[in-house]
Structures are given as structure tokens and as C-alpha cells.
C-alpha positions in Angstrom: -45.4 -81.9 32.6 -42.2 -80.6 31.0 -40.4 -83.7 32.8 -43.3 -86.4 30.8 -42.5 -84.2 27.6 -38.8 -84.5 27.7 -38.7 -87.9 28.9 -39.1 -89.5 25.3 -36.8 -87.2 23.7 -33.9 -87.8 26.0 -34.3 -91.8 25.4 -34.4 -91.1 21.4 -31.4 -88.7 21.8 -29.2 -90.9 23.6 -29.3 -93.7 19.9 -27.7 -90.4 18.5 -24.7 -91.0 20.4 -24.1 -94.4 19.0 -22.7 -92.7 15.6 -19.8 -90.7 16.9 -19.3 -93.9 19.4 -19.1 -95.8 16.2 -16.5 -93.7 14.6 -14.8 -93.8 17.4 -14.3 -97.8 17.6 -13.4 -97.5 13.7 -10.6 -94.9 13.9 -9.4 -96.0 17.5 -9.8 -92.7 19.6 -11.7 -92.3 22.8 -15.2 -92.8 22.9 -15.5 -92.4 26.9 -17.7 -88.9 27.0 -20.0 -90.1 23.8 -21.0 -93.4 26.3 -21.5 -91.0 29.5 -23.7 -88.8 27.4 -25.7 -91.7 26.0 -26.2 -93.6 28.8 -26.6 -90.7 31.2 -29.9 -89.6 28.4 -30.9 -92.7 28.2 -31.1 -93.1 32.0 -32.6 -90.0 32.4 -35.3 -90.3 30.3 -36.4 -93.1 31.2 -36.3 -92.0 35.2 -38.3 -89.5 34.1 -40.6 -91.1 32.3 -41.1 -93.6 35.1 -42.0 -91.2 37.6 -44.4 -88.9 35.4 -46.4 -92.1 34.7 -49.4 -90.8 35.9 -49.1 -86.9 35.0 -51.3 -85.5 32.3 -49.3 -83.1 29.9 -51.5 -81.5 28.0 -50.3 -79.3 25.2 -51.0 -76.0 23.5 -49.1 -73.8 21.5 -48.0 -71.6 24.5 -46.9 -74.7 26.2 -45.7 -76.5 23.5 -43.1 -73.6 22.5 -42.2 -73.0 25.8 -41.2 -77.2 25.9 -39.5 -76.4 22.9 -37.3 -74.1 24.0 -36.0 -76.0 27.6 -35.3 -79.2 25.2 -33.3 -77.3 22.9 -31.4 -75.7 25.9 -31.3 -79.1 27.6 -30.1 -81.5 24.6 -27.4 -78.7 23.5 -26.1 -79.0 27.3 -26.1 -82.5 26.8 -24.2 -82.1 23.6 -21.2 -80.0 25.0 -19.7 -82.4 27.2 -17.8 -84.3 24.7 -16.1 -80.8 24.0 -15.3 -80.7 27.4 -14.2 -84.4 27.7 -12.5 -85.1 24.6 -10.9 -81.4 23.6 -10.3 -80.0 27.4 -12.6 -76.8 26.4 -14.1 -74.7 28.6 -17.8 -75.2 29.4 -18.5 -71.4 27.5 -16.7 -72.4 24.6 -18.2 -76.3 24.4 -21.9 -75.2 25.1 -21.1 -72.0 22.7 -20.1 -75.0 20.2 -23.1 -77.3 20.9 -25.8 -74.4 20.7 -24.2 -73.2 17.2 -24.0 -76.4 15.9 -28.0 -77.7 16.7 -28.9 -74.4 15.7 -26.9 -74.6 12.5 -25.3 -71.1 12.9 -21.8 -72.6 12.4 -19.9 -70.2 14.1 -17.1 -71.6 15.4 -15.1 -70.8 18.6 -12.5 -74.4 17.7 -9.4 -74.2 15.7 -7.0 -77.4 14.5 -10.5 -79.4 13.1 -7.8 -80.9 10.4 -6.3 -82.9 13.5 -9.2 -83.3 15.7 -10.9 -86.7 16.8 -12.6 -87.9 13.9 -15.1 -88.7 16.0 -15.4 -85.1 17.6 -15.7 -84.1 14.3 -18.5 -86.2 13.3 -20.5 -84.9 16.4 -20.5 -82.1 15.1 -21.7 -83.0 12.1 -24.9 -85.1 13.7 -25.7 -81.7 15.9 -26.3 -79.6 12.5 -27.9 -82.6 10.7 -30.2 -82.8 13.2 -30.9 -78.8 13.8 -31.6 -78.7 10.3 -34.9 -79.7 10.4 -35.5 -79.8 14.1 -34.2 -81.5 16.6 -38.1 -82.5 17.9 -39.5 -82.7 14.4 -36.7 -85.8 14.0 -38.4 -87.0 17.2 -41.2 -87.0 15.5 -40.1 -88.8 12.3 -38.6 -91.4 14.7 -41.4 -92.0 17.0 -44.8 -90.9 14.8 -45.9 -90.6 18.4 -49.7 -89.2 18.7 -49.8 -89.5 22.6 -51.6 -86.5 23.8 -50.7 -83.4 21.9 -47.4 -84.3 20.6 -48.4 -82.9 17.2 -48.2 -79.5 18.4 -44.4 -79.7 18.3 -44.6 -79.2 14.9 -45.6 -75.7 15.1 -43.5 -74.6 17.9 -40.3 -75.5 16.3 -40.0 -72.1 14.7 -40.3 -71.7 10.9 -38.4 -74.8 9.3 -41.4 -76.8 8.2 -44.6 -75.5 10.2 -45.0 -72.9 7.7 -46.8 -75.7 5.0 -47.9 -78.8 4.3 -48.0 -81.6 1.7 -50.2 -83.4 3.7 -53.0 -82.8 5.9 -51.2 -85.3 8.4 -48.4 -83.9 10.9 -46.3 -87.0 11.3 -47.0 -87.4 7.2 -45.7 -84.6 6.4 -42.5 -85.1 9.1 -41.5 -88.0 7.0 -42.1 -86.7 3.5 -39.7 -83.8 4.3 -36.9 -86.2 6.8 -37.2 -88.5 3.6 -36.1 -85.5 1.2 -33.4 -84.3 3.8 -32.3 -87.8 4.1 -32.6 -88.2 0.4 -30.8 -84.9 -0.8 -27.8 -85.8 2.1 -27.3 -89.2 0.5 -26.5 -87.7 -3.2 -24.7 -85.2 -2.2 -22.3 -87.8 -0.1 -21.7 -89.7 -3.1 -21.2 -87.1 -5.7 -18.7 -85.3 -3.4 -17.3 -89.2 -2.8 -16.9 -89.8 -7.0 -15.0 -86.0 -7.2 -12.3 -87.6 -4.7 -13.1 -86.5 -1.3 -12.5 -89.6 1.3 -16.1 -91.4 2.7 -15.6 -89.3 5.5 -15.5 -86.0 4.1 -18.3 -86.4 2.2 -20.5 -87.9 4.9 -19.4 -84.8 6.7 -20.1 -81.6 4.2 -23.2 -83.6 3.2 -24.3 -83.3 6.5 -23.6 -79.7 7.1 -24.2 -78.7 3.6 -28.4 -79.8 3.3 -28.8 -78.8 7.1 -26.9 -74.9 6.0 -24.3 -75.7 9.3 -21.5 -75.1 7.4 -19.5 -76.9 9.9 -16.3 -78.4 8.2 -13.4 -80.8 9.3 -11.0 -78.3 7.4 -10.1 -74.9 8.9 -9.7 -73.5 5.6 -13.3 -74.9 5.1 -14.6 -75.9 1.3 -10.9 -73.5 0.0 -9.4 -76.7 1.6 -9.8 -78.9 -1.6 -8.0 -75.7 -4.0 -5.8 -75.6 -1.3 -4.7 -79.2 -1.4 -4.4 -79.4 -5.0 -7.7 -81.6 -5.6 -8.4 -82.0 -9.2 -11.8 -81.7 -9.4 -12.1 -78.9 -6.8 -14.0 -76.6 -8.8 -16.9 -79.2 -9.2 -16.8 -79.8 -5.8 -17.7 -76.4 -5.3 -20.5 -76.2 -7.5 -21.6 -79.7 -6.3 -21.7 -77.9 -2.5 -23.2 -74.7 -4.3 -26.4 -76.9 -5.6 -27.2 -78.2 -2.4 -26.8 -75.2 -0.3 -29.3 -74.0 -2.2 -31.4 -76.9 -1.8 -31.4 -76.7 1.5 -32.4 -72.4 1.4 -35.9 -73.4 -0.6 -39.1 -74.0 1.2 -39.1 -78.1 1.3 -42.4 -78.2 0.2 -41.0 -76.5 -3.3 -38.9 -79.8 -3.2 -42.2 -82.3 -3.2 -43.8 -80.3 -5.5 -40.7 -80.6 -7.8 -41.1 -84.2 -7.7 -44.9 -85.2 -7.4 -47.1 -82.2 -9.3 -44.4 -79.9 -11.5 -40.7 -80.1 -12.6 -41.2 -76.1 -13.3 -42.1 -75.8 -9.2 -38.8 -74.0 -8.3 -39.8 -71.2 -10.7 -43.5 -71.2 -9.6 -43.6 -70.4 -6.7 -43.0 -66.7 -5.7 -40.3 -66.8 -2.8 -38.1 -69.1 -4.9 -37.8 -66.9 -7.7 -37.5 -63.9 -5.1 -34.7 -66.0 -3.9 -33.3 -66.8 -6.9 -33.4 -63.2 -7.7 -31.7 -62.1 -4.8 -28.7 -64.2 -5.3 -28.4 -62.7 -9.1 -28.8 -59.4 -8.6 -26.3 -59.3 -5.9 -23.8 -61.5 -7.8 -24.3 -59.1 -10.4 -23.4 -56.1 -7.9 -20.7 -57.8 -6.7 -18.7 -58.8 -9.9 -18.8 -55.0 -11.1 -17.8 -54.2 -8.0 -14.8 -56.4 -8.3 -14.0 -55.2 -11.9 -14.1 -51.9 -11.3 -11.8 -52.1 -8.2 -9.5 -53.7 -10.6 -9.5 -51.1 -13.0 -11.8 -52.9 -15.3 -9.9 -55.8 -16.0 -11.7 -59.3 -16.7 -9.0 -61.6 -16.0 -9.7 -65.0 -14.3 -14.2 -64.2 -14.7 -15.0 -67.7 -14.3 -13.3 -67.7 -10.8 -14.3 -64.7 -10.1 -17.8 -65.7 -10.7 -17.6 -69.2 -9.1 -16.4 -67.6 -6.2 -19.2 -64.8 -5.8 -21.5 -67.0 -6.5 -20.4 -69.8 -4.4 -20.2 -66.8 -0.8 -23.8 -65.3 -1.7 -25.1 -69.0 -2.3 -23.5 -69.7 1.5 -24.7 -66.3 3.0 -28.5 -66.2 1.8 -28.9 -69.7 2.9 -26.9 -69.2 6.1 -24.6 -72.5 5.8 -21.4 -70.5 6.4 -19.0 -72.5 3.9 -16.3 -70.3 2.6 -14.2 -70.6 -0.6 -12.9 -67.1 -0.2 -13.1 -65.2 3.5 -15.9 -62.7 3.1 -13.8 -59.8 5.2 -11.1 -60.1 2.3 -9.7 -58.0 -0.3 -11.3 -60.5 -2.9 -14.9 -58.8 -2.0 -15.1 -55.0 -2.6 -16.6 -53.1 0.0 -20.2 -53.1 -1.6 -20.1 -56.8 -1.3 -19.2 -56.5 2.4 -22.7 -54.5 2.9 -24.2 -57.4 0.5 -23.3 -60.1 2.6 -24.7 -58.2 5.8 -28.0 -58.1 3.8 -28.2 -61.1 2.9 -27.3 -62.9 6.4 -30.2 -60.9 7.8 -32.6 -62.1 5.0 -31.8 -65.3 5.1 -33.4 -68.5 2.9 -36.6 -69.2 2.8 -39.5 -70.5 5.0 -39.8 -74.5 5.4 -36.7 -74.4 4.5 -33.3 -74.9 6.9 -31.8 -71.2 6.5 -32.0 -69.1 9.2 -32.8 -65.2 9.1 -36.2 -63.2 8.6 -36.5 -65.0 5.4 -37.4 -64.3 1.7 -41.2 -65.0 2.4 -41.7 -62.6 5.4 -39.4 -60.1 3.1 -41.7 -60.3 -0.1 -44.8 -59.7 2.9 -43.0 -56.3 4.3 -42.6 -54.8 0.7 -46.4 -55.7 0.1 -47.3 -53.5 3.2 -44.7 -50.7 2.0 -46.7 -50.7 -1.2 -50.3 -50.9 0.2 -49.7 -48.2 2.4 -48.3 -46.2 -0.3 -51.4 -46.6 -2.3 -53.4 -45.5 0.8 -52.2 -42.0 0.2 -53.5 -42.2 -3.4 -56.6 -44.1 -3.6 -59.8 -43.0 -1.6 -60.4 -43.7 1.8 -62.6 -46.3 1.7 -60.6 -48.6 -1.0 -59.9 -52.1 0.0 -56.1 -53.2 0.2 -55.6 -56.6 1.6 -52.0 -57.5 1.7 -51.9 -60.9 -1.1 -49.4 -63.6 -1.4 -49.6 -66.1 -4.8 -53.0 -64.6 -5.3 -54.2 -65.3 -1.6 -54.9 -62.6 0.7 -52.3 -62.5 3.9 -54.8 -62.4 6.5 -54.2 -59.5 9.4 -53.1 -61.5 11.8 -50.0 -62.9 9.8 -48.9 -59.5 9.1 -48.8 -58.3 12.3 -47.1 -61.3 13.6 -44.4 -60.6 10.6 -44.1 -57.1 11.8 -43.8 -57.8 15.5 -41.2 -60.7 14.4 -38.7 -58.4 12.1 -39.1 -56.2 14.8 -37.6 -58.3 17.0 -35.2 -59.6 15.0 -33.9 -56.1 14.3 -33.5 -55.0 17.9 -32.1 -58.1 19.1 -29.3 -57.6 16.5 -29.2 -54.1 17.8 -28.6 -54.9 21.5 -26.0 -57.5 20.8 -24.0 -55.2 18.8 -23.9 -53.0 21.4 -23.0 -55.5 23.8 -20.4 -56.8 21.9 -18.6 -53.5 21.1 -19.3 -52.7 24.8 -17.1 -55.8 25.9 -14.2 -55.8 23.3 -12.3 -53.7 20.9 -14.2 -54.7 17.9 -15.3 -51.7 15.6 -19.4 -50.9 15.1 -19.6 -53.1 11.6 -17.3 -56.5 13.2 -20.0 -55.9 16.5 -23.3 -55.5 14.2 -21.5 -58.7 11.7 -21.0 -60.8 14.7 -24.3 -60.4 16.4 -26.5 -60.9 12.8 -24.4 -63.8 12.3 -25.3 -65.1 15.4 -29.3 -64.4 15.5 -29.3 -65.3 11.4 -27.7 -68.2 12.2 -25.1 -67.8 9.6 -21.6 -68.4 10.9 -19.4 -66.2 8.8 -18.6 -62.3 10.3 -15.7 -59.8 9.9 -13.3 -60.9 12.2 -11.0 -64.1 12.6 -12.1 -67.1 15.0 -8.8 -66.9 17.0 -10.5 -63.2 17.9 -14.0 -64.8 18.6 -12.4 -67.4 20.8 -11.1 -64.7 22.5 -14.1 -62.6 23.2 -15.4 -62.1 26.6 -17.8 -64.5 28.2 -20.6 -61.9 28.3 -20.5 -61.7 24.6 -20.2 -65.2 23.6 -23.6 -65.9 25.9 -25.1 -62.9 24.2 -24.5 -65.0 20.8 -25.7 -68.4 22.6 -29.0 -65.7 23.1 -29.1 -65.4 19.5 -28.7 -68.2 17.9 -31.3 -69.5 20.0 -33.7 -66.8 19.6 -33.1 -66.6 15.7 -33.3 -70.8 15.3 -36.3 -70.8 17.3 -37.9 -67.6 15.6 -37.8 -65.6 19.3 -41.2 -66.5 20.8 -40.4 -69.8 22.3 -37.2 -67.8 23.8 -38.8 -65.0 24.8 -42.0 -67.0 26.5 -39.1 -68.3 28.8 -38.9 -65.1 30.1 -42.8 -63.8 30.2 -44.5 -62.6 33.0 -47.2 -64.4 34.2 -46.0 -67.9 32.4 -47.2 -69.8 35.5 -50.9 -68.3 35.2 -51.0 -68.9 31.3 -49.8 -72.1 31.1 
């Protein structure tokens, strides 16, 4: 069943490999390991499909995230070999690579990206593009296939856009929100294009910036442009800032902006939570600054582009950096911020990672009910509500059980981490919530990640699927009984 399942992806996922192939021709660098992997998916795929002709695959939604989970594990295998190929990695570090890019973490274990392959580079790109919204929701979009069941792949994708509707129609509402992405991508390209970066720059940050990757081409990352003396660096930043929070809010916030209300963002209550957030620790962080400095306010439009810019990058989980979040720039109040924050994540439908600012708004609900238990008699009603709905039981208890997991998972990495290298208790906790928040940014250098042992860097791989895929589809991989119940 899971071969007839994965049969149509891997024929869809090997057109994806005519981009970088393309970039390749343009710029004259070798495009050998982008062919293998293209025709080596499209071969497969359509072996597959040839002999699971006549199998039935029916789906559910155990089934369906258990599908979810091998393709994401098989089409980010796929996706490390031109690491291998073209940049002589080793498989750890390529499939460490691949997995963080589709699952838009953007931690990185690569340095020299100003020299690398352009077309490297733009394969990296594609994988975050494509994570941001879900690599089988872009199926989807591609195919509008309703063979069988297929529509359940909507909800077993994890929290990215199974979380609401515009439409009543699945493969309706896959295209609405790919047309947004698509959309939001295109604008951002060309603004970024008219402040002076080259075609390919923008196409790049674009990509990585709606998707909240935060892969760049520039080791120095979005501080690149300051760096290099661009002259309209500072609106590049905001222009990046804008659309990294674009891509933290719920999609559906997004059609509502443009079909019913043009005051949606500040209607709906996880948006303003979000919005909220960002402020109040942007406030935090500024005094924090200004004190450190003995009160003085020199240079407060930087300092607030700057602050602004890193929470911006950390709530949403893109990862792009103007300023290094470990520096002396951020006081150390800001360095617990920025934890915070990459644990909380963006929002749900959106493509952040973390617990999100929805699930967040539902615990402090609970916190408050059963506070008023205490006060009010015994037989008082207190349903948990949400913009005036009642949460029914069964959504709090999968919220509980999910921050639950999110929380230990965290824990057990950090453990692992510190267990394996020299890293302190905070760089060990930083590096794991990174991973499972799917954030990219932690408080240690990359030549020190690349340099991690093995165990931890699979213990990452771990987490950045388990926090892309919102741990059950993961976790069902390793149930007992998964024969019986599927």
C-alpha cells in the first residue's frame, strides 16, 4: 500500500529537480547528481506504480500519517545526494542538510555558501519552499488527485494548513493557500530585486523567507547586505521582516484579508496574540539593551530594527539573522526571550514551527478555568472557549498530550546532546528546541555544530522531524501493534 501511495509522489518529485538542473545549464556547473536524482524518482515511481496496479490502498488517518512520515523520510533521502555528489559531504551531514531544509528548520551544518554551486544553492532553496507548506500538500496542488483517499493527506501533514478551511473542498482549499504562497514569494522577489539584490538573491530569500527556512546563500545571512555596503540594506530588512511575518500568520488570516475584511489580521485572536508577543518582548528587550548600556539611547532606530527584525525571525522560526542572537548586542534577558519564543513558535495554518500561538492561548485558558474551579461551586460549567466557540474536550487533551511531548522531546535531546559533547546545559537545551521548533538559530557557532557527534546530529534529524510533523506521524512509526491497526 505505502509503495501505490508513494508511487505518484516520487514521479511529481522528480519535475522538482529540473530547477536546480536549470540553474545549473545557466551558470555552467555540474548538474550530474540533480539528473541521477530525477531520473532515479522518476523511474522509481513509476516501477512502483506499475507493479501496485492492482493493490487497494485504502486510507485513514492512522494510515495516512504513518505514509506521511516514510515520504518525508524517503524524499529528504532523495534530496541529500546532491550534497554528497556535488560538495563531497558526508551522508550525516547531507541528510542532516536535506531533513532541515524540507522541514524548514534551517539549521545548517555547511559553511562557504558565498562560493558554493549556485545550483546547490538553489536546492536548497526548493527543499524549504516546498516544506513550507507541505511537501504532500504541493502534491496535492499539482495533482488535485481524488483517487481513493488521497484527501486525507491533508490532515496528516501536521499543523500547516489542516488546522482550517476557506473552503469546504480539500484540493480547493490546497490551491487557495499554494496560490497565496506562490503569490506572497513572487512580491517579495521583486521588491527585494528593485532594493538591488541580483535575480538570484532574491528568488532565493524569497523562497526561504515566506516558507520561514531561513536558508541563505550568504554565511553572514541577511547582515550580508550591511556588510557589503548595500544602500538600501535597511529596507531590505524590513522588506524580509514583513514577510517573515507573513508567513508566521494562520494562511487562512491571509484570504480573509483579501476576500471578507482588510481589519482580519487584527480580528482574529491568535494574530493579535502574536502580534502581542513580538511587542512585548521587543519592548523587554530594548530596556534591556539600554540599561546594559547605562541608559544611553544612541543609535535607537538600529537598535530597534534589529530587535525587531531577530524576534520577527525567532517567533516565526525562519532563522534569518541580522545580528547573532548568542552576541553581546542581546542582553541576557533577550537570550531567555529568544528561547521562549523558538519554543512558541508562529501560528497554526501557518509555516512556523513550534507549539504555536493558538495551542498557547488554549493552555492559558485551561490554567484559568481551573483556577476558577477552586472558586466557583462544584457544579459550575467551564468549557474551555476560543473566538467565542467552545474548544471541545477532545482538542484540549490532544493539545495537552502534544506540548507534552514537545517538552520532553526537547528534554531528552538536551540531555543527549550535553551527554555527547562539551556544550554547556543552555547551548544543549538551545540546540535541541531549535531543532524540534524548527527554528535554525542556537547558542553556538556552525563550525561547532558541524563538529558534533553523529549521535547528536541524528537526535536533531529526530526533531526536526517530529516537530515539522507535529510528533504523531513520527511517533506511529514506532507504535506497537502498527501492523494490527493499520
Amino acid at each position: 500500500m505505502i509503495s501505490k501511495l508513494i508511487s505518484p509522489i516520487l514521479i511529481v518529485f522528480s519535475g522538482v529537480f529540473l530547477i536546480p538542473i536549470f540553474v545549473g545549464l545557466i551558470y555552467g556547473e555540474s548538474i550530474y547528481s540533480f539528473i541521477i536524482c530525477g531520473v532515479f524518482s522518476l523511474l522509481m515511481g513509476l516501477i512502483l506504480r506499475k507493479v501496485t496496479r492492482n493493490v487497494e490502498a485504502k486510507l485513514n488517518l492512522f494510515r495516512s500519517m504513518y505514509f506521511t512520515a516514510i515520504s518525508w523520510a524517503v524524499l529528504s533521502l532523495i534530496g541529500c545526494v546532491p550534497y554528497i555528489v556535488e560538495l563531497d559531504k558526508s551522508f550525516v551531514d547531507a541528510f542532516f542538510e536535506s531533513v532541515s531544509g524540507f522541514t524548514t528548520t534551517g539549521i545548517t551544518v555547511f559553511t562557504g555558501l558565498d562560493t558554493m554551486a549556485n545550483s546547490v544553492i538553489m536546492w536548497r532553496s526548493i527543499t524549504q519552499c516546498l516544506g513550507g507548506l507541505g511537501i504532500l500538500t504541493f502534491f496535492l496542488f499539482i495533482t488535485s488527485s481524488s483517487e481513493g483517499d488521497m484527501w486525507q493527506l491533508f490532515g496528516a501533514e501536521g499543523h500547516k494548513i489542516s488546522s482550517s478551511r476557506p473552503v469546504p473542498n480539500v484540493f480547493a482549499t490546497v490551491r487557495i493557500f499554494w496560490f497565496i504562497y506562490g503569490t506572497l514569494i513572487i512580491v517579495e522577489a521583486i521588491l527585494l530585486k528593485i532594493l538591488g539584490l541580483s535575480v538570484f538573491d532574491a528568488i532565493n530569500h524569497s523562497l526561504t523567507t515566506l516558507s520561514t527556512g531561513g536558508f541563505s546563500n550568504h554565511d553572514l545571512s541577511i547582515a550580508y547586505y550591511k556588510h557589503m555596503g548595500y544602500e538600501h540594506y535597511k529596507a531590505i530588512e524590513y522588506v524580509i521582516m514583513l514577510f517573515m511575518a507573513f508567513g508566521g500568520i494562520n494562511f487562512l488570516v491571509h484570504y480573509k484579508f483579501v476576500k471578507e475584511s482588510k481589519f482580519a489580521y487584527f480580528k482574529d485572536v491568535e494574530s493579535k496574540m502574536f502580534f502581542k508577543i513580538i511587542a512585548g518582548a521587543t519592548v523587554l528587550t530594548l530596556l534591556g539593551i539600554q540599561m546594559s548600556r547605562g541608559g544611553v539611547f544612541n543609535g535607537i532606530e538600529e537598535n530597534i530594527r534589529n530587535t525587531v527584525f531577530q524576534m520577527i525571525s525567532v517567533i516565526t522560526t525562519t532563522g534569518f539573522g541580522t545580528v547573532d542572537i548568542g552576541s553581546d548586542f542581546f542582553p541576557e534577558i533577550s537570550k531567555q526571550i529568544f528561547i521562549i519564543l523558538m519554543v512558541i513558535g508562529g501560528s497554526v495554518g501557518s509555516t512556523s514551527g513550534g507549539i504555536k500561538v493558538l495551542r498557547v492561548i488554549i493552555l492559558e485558558k485551561i490554567f484559568k478555568r481551573e483556577i476558577n474551579k477552586l472558586r466557583l461551586p462544584r457544579n459550575a460549567v467551564l468549557p474551555v472557549t476560543l473566538n467565542k466557540e467552545v474548544v471541545s474536550p477532545s482538542e484540549v487533551t490532544r493539545v495537552s498530550a502534544l506540548v507534552f511531548g514537545w517538552i520532553m522531546l526537547i528534554i531528552i535531546g538536551s540531555f543527549i546532546t550535553v551527554l555527547f559533547s562539551d556544550l554547556n546545559a543552555f547551548q544543549g537545551f538551545s540546540g535541541m528546541a531549535s531543532a524540534v521548533g524548527n527554528i535554525g538559530p542556537f547558542y553556538f557557532s556552525v563550525d561547532k555544530m558541524i563538529s558534533l557527534s553523529p549521535v547528536i546530529k541524528y537526535t536533531y534529524i529526530i526533531g526536526m522531524f517530529a516537530g515539522r510533523l507535529e510528533l504523531l506521524p513520527l511517533f506511529i512509526l514506532f507504535s506497537k501493534g502498527i501492523t494490527r491497526r493499520a
